[in-house]
C-alpha positions, -999 to 999 in steps of 0.1 A, spaced: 822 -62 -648 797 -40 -636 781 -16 -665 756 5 -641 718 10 -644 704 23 -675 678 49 -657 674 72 -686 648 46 -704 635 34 -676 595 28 -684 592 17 -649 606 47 -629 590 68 -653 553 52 -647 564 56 -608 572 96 -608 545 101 -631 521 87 -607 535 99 -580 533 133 -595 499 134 -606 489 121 -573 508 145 -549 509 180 -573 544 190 -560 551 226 -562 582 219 -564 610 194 -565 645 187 -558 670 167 -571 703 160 -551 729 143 -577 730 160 -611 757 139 -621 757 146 -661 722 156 -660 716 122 -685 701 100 -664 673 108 -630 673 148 -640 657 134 -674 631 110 -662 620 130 -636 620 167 -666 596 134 -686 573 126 -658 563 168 -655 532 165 -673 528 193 -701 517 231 -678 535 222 -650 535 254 -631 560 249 -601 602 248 -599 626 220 -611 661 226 -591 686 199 -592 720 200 -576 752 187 -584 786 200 -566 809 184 -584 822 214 -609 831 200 -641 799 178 -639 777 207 -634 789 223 -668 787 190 -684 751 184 -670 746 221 -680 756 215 -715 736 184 -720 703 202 -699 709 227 -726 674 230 -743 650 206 -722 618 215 -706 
């Protein structure tokens, strides 16, 4: 039975788009694939260092996930 990957807590992918962050400055980023804004959208909200100036859109088309991701964005960063 497959259970899917555990993202959220991810140490590893957090270490990477830290890095990866501090390294490139983005001005912005992008995310394509909201989902329930659980997972990727809060990693990525984590690995912004404290200041960052610069824009955070992430995109999700499916409707009733986008209010569900909206809900539980609700309040972050």
């Amino acid at each position: 039975m497959h259970t899917g990957i555990e993202v959220r807590h991810s140490d590893k992918l957090h270490g990477t788009l830290s890095a990866a962050i501090a390294d490139f400055k983005p001005e912005c980023v992008i995310e394509t694939g909201t989902y329930l804004g659980t997972g990727t959208t809060q990693v990525i909200l984590r690995a912004l260092p404290d200041g960052w100036v610069g824009d955070f859109s992430t995109i999700e088309t499916n409707r009733a996930r986008y209010l569900e991701a909206k809900l539980n964005l609700a309040g972050t960063k």
